[in-house]
FILOZA-163364 format. One line per 2 residues: number of its first residue (from 1); their letters; for each residue x, y, z of N, C-alpha, C, O, CB. Coordinates in Angstrom, 1 decimal, padded with zeros to 4 digits. Each point is the difference from the previous one (the first is absolute). Last residue first. Glycine has a CB too. Example, Ala and Ser with C-alpha at 12.3 -4.5 7.8 and 13.67 -1.06 7.14 Angstrom:
2) sa) 012.8/-002.2/007.1/000.9/001.1/000.0/-000.8/001.1/000.8/000.5/001.1/000.1/000.7/-001.7/-002.3 | -000.9/-005.1/002.1/-000.9/001.2/000.0/000.9/001.2/000.0/001.0/000.0/000.7/-002.9/-001.2/000.5
END
This chain:
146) xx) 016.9/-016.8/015.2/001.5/000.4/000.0/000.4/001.0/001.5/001.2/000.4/000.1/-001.3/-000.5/-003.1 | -003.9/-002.9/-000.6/000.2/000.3/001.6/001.4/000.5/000.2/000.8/-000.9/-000.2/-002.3/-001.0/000.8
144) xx) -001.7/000.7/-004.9/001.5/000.8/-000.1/000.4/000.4/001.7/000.6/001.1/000.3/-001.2/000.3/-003.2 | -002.9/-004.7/002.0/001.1/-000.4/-000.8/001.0/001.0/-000.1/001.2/-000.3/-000.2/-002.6/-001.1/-001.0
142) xx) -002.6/002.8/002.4/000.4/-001.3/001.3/001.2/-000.6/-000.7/000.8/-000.4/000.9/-003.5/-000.5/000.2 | 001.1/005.7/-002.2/-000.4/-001.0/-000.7/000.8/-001.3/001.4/000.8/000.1/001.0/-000.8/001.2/-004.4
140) xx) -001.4/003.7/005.4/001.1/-001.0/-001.2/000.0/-001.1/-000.4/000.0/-000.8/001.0/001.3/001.7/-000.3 | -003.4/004.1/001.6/-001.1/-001.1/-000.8/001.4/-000.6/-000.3/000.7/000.7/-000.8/-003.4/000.5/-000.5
138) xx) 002.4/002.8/005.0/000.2/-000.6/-001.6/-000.3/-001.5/000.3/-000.3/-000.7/001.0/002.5/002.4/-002.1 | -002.5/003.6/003.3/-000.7/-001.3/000.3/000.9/-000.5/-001.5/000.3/000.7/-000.9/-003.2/-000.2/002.4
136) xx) 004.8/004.0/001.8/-000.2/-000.9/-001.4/-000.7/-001.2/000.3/000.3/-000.6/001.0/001.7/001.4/-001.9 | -002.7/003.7/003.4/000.3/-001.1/000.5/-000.3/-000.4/-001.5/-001.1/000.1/-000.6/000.7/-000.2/003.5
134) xx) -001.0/004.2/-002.5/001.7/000.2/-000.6/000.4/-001.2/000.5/001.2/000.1/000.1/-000.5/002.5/000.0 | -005.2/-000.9/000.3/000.8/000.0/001.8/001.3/-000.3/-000.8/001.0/000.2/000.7/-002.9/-001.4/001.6
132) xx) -001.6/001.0/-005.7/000.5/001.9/000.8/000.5/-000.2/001.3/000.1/001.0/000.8/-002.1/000.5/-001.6 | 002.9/-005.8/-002.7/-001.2/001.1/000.5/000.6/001.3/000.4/001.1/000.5/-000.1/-002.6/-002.4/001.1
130) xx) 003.8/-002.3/-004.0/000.4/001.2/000.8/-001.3/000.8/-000.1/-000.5/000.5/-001.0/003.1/-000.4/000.5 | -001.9/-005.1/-001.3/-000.4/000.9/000.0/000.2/001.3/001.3/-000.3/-000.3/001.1/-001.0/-001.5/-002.7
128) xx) 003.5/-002.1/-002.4/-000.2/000.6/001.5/-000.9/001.0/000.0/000.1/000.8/-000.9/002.0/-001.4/001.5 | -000.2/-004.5/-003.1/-000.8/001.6/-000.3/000.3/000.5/001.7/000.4/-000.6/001.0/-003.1/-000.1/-003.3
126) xx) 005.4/-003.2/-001.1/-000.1/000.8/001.4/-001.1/000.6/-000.5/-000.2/000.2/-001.2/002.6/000.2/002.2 | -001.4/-003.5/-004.1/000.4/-000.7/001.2/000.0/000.9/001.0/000.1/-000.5/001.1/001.1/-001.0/-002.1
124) xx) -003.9/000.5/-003.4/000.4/000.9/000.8/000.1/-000.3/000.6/-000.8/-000.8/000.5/000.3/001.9/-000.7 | -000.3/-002.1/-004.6/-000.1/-000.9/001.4/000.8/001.0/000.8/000.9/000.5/-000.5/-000.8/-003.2/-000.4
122) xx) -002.5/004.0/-003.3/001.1/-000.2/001.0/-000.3/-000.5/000.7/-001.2/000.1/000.4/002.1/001.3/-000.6 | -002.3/-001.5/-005.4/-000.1/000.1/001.4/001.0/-000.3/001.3/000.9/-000.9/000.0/-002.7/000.5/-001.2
120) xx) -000.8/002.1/-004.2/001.7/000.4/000.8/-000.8/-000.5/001.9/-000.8/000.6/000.7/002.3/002.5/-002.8 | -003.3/-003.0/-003.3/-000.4/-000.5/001.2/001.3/000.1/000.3/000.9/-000.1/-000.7/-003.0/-001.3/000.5
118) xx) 000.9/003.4/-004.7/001.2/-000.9/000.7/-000.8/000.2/001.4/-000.7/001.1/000.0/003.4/-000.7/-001.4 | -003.7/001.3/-003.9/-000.1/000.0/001.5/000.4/-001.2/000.6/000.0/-001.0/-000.6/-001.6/002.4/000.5
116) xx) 001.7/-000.6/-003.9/001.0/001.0/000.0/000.2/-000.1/001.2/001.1/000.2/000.6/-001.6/001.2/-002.3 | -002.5/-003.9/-001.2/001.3/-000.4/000.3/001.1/000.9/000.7/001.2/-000.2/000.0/-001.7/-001.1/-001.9
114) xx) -005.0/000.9/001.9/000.8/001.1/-000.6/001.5/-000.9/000.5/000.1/-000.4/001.2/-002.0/003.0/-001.0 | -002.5/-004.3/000.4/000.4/-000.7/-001.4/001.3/000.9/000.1/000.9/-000.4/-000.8/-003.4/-000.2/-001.0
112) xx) -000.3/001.2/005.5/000.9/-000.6/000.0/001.0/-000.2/-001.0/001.2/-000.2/000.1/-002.6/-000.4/001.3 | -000.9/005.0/-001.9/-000.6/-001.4/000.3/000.9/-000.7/000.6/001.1/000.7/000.0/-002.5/-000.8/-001.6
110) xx) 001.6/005.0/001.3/-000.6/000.0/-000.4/-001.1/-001.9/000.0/-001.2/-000.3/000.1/003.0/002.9/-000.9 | 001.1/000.9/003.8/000.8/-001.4/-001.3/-000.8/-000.2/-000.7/000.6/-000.9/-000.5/000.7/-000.4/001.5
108) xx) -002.7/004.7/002.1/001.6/-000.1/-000.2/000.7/-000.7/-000.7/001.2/000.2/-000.4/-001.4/000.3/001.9 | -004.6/-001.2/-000.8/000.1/001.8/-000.1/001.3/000.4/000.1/000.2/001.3/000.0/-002.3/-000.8/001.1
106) xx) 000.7/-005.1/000.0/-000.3/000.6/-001.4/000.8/001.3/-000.2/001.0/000.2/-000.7/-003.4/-001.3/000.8 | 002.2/-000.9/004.1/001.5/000.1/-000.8/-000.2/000.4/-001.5/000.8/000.6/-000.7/000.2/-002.4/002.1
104) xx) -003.5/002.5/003.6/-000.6/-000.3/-001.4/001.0/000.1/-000.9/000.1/001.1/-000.6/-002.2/-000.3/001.1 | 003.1/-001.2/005.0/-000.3/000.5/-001.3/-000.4/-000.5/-001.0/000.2/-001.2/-000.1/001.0/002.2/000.6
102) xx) 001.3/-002.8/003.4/-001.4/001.1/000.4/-000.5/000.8/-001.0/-000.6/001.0/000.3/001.4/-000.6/001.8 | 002.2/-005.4/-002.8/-000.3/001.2/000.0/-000.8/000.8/000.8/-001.0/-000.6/000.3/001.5/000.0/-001.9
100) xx) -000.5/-003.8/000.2/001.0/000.0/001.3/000.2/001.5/000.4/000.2/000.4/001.2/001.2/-002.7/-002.1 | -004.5/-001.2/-002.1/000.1/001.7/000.6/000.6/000.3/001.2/-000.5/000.3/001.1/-001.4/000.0/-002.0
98) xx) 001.3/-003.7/-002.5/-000.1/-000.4/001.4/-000.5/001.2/000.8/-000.8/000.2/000.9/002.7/-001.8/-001.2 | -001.0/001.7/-004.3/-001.6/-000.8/000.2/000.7/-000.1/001.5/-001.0/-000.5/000.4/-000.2/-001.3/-002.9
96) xx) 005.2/003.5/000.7/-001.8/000.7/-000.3/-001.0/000.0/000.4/-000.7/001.0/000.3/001.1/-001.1/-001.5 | 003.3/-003.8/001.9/-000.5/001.6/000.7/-000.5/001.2/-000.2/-000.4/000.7/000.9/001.6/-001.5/-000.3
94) xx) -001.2/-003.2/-003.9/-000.4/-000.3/001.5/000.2/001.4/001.1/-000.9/000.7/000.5/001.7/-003.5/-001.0 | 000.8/003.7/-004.5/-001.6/-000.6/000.6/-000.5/-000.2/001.3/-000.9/000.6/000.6/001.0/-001.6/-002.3
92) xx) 004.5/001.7/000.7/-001.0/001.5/000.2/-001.5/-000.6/000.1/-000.9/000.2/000.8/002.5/001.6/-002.5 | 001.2/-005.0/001.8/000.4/000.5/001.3/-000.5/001.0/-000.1/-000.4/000.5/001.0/002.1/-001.4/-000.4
90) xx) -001.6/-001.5/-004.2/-000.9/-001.1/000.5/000.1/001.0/001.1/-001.1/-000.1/000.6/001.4/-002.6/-001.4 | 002.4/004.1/-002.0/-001.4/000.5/-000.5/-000.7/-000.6/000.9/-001.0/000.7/000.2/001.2/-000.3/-002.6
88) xx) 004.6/000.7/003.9/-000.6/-000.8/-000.7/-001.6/000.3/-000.3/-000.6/000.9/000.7/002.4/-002.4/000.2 | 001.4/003.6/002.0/-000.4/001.0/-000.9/-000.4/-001.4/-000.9/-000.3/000.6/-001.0/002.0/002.1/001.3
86) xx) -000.1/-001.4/005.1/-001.1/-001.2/-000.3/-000.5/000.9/-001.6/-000.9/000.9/000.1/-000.1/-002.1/003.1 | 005.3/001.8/000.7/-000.8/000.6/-001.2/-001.1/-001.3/-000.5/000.2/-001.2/000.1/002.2/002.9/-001.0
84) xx) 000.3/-000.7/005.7/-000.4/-000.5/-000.9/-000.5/000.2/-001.3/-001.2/000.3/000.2/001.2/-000.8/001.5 | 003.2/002.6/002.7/-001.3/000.3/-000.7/000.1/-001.4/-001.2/001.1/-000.4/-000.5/-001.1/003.7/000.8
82) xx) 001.3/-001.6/005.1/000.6/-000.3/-001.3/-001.2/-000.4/-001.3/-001.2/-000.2/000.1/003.5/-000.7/001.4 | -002.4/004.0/003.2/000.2/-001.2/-000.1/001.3/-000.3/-001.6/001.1/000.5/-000.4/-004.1/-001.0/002.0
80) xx) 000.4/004.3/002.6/001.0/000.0/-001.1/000.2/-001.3/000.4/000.2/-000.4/001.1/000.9/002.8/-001.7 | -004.1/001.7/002.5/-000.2/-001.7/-000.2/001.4/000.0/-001.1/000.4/000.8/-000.8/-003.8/-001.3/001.0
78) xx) 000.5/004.6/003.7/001.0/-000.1/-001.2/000.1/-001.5/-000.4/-000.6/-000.7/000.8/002.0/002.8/000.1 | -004.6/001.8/001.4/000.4/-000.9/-000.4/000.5/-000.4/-000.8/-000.3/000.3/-001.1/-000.6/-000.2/001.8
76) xx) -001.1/003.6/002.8/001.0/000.1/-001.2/000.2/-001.9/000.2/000.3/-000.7/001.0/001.1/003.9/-000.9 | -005.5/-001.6/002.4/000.9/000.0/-000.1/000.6/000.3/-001.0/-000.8/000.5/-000.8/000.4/-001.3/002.2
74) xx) -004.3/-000.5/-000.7/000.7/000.2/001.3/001.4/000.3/000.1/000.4/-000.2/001.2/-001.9/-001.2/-000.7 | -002.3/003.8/-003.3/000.8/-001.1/-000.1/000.8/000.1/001.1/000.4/001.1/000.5/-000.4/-001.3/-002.8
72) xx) -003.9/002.9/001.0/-000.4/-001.3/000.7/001.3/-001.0/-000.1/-000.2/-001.2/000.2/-002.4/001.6/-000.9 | 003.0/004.3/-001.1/-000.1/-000.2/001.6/-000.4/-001.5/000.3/000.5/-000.5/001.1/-001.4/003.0/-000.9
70) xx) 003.7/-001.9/-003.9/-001.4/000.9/-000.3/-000.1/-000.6/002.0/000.5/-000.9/000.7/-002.1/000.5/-004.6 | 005.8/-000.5/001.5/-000.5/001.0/-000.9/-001.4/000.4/000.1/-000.6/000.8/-000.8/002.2/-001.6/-000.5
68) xx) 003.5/-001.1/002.9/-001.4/000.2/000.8/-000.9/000.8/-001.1/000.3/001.1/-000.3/000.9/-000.9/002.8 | 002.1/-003.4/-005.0/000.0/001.3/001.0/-001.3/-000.1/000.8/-001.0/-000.8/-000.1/002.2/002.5/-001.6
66) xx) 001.2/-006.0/-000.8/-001.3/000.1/000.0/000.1/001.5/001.4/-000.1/-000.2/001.2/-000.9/-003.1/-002.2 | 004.7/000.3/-002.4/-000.4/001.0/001.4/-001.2/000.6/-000.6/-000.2/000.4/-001.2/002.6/000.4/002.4
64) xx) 000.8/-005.8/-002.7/-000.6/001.1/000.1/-000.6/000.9/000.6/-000.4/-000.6/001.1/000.6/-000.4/-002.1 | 004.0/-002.2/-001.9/-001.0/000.5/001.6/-001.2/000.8/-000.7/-000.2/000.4/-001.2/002.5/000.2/003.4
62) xx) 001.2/-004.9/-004.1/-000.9/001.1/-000.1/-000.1/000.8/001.3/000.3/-000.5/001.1/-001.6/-000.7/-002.8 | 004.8/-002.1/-001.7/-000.5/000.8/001.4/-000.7/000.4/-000.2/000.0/000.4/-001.2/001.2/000.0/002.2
60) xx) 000.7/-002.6/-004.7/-001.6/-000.7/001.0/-000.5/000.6/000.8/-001.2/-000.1/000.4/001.8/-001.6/-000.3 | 002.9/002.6/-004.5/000.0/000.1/001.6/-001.2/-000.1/000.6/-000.8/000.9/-000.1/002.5/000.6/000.1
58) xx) -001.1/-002.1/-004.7/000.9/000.2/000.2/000.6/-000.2/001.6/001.1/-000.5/000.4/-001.7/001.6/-002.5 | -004.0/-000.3/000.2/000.7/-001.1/-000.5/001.3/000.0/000.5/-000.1/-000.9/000.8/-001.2/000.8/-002.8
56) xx) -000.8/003.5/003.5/-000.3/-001.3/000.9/000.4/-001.2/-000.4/000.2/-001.0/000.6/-001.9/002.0/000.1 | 002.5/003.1/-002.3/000.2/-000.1/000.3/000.6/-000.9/000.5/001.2/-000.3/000.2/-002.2/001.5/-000.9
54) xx) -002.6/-000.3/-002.6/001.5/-000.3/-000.6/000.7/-000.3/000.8/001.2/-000.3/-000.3/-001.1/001.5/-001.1 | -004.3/-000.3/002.7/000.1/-001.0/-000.6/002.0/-000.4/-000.3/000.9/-000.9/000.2/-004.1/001.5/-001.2
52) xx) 001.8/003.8/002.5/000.0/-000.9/001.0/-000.1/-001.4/-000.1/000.3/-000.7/001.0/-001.0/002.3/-000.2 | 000.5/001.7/-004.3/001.4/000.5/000.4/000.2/-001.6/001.1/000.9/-000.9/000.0/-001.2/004.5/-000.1
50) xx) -003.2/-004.4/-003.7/000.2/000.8/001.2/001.2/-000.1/000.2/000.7/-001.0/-000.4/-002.8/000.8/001.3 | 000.2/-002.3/-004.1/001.0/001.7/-001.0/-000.1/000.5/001.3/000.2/001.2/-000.1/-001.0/-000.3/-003.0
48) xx) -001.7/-005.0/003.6/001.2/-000.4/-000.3/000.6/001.4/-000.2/001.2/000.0/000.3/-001.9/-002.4/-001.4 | -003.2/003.7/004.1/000.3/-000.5/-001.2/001.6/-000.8/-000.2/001.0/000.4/000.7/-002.8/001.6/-001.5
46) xx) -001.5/-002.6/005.0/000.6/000.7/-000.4/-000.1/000.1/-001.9/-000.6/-000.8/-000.6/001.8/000.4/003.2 | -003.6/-001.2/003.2/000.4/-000.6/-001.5/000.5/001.9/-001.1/-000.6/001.1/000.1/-002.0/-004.1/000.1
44) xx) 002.6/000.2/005.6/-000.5/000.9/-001.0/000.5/000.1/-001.5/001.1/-000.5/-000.4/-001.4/001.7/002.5 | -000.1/-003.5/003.7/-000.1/000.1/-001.9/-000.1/001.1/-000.3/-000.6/000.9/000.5/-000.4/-002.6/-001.0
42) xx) 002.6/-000.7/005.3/-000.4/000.9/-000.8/000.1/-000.2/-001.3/000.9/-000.5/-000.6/-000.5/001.6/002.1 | -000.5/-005.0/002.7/000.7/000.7/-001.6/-000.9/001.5/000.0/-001.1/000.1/000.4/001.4/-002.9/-002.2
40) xx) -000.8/-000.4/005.7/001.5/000.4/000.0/000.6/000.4/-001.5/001.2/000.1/-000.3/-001.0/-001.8/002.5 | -005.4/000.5/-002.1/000.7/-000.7/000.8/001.8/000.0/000.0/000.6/-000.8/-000.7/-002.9/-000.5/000.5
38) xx) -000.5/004.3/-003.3/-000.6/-001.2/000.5/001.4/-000.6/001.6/001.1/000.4/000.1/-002.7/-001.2/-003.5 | 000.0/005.8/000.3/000.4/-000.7/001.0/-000.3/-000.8/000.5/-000.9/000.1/000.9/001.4/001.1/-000.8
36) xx) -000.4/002.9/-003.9/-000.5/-000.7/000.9/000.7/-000.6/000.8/001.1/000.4/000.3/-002.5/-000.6/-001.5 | 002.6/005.2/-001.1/000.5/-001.6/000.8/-001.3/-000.8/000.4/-000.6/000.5/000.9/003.0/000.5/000.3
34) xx) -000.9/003.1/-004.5/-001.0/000.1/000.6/-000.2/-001.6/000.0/-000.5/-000.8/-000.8/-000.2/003.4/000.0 | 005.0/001.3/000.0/-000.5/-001.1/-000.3/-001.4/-000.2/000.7/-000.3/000.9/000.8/002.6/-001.7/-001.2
32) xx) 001.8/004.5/-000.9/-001.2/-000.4/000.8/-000.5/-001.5/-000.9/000.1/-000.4/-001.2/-001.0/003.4/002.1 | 006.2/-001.7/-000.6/-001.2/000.2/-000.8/-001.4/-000.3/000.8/000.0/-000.8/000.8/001.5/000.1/-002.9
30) xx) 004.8/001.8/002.3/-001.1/-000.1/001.0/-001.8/000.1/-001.0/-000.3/001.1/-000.5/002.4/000.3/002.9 | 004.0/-002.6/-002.6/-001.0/000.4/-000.4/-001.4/-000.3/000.6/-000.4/-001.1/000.4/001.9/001.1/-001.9
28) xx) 004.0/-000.1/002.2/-001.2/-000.2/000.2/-000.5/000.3/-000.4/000.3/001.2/000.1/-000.2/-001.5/000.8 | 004.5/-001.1/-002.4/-000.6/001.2/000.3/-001.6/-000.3/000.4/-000.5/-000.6/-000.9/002.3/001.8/-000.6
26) xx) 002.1/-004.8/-000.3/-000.2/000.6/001.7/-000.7/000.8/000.2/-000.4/-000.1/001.2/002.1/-000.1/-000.6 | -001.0/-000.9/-005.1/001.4/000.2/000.6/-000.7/000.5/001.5/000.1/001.1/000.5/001.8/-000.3/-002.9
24) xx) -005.2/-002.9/-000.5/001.3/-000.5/000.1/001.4/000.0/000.7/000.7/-000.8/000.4/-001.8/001.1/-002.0 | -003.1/001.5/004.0/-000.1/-000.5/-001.6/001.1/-000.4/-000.2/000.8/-000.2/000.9/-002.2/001.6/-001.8
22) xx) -002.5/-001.5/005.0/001.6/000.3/-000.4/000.4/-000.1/-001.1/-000.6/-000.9/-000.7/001.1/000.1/002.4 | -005.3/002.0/001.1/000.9/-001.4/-000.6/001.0/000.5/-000.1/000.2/001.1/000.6/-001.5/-002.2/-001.9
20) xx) -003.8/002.8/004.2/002.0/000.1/000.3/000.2/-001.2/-001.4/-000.7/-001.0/-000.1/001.3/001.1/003.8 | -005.7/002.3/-002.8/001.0/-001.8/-000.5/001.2/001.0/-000.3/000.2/000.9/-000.8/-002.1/-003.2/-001.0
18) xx) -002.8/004.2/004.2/001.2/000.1/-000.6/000.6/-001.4/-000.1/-000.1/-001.0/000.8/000.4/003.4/000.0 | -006.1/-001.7/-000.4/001.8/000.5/000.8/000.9/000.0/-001.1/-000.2/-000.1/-001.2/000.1/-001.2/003.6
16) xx) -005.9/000.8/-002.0/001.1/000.2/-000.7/001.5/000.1/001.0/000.0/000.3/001.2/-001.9/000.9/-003.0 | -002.9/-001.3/003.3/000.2/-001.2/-000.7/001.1/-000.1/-001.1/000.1/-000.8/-000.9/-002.4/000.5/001.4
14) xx) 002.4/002.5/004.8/-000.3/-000.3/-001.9/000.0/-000.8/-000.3/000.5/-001.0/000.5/000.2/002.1/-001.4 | -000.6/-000.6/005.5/000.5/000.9/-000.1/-000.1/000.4/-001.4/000.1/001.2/-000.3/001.2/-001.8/002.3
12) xx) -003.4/-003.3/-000.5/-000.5/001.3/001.1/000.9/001.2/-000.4/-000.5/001.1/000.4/-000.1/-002.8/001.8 | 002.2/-002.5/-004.0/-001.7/000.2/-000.4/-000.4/001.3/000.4/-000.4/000.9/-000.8/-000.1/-003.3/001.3
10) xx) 004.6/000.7/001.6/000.4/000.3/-001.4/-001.2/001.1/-000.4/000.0/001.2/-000.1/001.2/-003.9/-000.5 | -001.8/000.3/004.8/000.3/001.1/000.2/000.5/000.5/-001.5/-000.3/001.2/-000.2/000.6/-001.6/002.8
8) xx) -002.1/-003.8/-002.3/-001.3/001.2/000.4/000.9/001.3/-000.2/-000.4/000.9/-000.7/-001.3/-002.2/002.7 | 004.5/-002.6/-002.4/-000.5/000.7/-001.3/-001.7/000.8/000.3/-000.6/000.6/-000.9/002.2/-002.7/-000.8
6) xx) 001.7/000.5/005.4/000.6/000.9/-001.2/-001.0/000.4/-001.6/000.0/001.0/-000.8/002.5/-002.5/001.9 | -004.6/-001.3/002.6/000.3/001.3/000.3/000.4/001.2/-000.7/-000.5/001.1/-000.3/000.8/-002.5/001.8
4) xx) -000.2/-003.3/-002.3/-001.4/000.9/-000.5/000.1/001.1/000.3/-000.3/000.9/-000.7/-001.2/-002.3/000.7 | 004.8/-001.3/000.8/000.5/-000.2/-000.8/-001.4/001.2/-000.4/000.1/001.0/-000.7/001.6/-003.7/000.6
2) xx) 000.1/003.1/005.1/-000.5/-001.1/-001.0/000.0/000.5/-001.4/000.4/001.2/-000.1/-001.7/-002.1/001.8 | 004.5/002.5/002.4/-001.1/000.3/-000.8/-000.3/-001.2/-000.9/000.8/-000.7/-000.6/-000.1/003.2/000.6
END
């Protein structure tokens, strides 16, 4: 599977999914998130007082699952990398203004200026997608070949 593929099929199923993290003592925790997506990264932006911010400081893993959830999707999709945080003021500005997002972030953070909000990005080393013939396609970063 190509890299566009995975993220038509993400796109096609929501513009929202689930974020897998881990918290201190190992226990998983699971939050919706609403992921853009540039070239082998997913994004998405959080608060610092989030459960999944706190995490991720701590533990990088991420995944995430994208259900079958409306007929035009070609599948169940899943992706899990490691996560970046990007919370400098120069990094809410520029990706604000980039719009790395599928959303109008106003209406959740109100501006970039807000210190609270944080840019969270994964570099994703597996995705897969599982159609209705139940044959796994996956997407792996060329660097995690194994």
């Amino acid at each position: 599977m190509e890299w566009d593929e995975f993220v038509g099929a993400a796109k096609a199923s929501s513009w929202v999914t689930y974020l897998g993290t881990i918290d201190t003592v190992g226990l998983p925790h699971v939050a919706v998130v609403a992921p853009g997506f540039t070239p082998g990264s997913a994004w998405f932006a959080t608060r610092r007082t989030s459960k999944k911010f706190r995490n991720l400081e701590t533990n990088p893993a991420a995944a995430f699952h994208w259900p079958v959830s409306n007929p035009d999707a070609p599948g169940e999709v899943i992706a899990r990398g490691s996560a970046r945080i990007h919370g400098s003021s120069e990094d809410r500005v520029r990706l604000w203004n980039a719009g790395v997002l599928p959303y109008d972030m106003s209406g959740f953070f109100g501006s970039p200026e807000n210190e609270d909000v944080v840019f969270v990005e994964v570099e994703i080393e597996v995705a897969r997608l599982l159609g209705p013939d139940f044959v796994p396609r996956r997407w792996i970063r060329s660097d995690q070949m194994r």
